[in-house]
C-alpha positions, 0 to 999 in steps of 0.5 A: 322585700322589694314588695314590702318596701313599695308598700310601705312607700304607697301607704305613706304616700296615701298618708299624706295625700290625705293630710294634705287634702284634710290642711287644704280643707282647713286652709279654706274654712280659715280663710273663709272665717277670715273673711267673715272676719275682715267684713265685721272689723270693716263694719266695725270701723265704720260705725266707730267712724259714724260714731266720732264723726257724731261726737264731733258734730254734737261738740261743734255746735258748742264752740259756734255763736249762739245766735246761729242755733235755734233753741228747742231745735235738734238738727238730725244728719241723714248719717246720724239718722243712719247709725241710730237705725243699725 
């Protein structure tokens, strides 16, 4: 009777060992996928960013004087030139 008890017990102890190595497993592959996640949504900011950022310079130079603009002349930031080659 005692026997059959510690089996049990044993098999139920395997059981979860098991479970919680095979949750372990899952906890690193979402915490990589996370990761991955986080670096895309930072990327993501970041050309937004460039992008407002390039909205804002092109509305500028609408609201400065004429004479400070060169006709036929388009300025290129190094950011811009930066965003237009991703």
């Amino acid at each position: 009777m005692t026997s059959d008890l510690l089996l049990q017990l044993e098999q139920k102890v395997a059981h979860a060992v098991e479970v919680i190595e095979l949750l372990r497993l899952h906890i690193e592959d979402l915490e990589h996928e996370n990761a991955i996640l986080k670096s895309e949504h930072e990327k993501w900011r970041r050309d937004l960013t460039a992008l407002i950022k390039r909205f804002d310079q092109i509305d500028a130079p609408k609201s400065a004087p004429m004479q400070s603009r060169q006709p036929g002349k388009l300025q290129v930031t190094a950011q811009e030139e930066e965003f237009m080659t991703v």
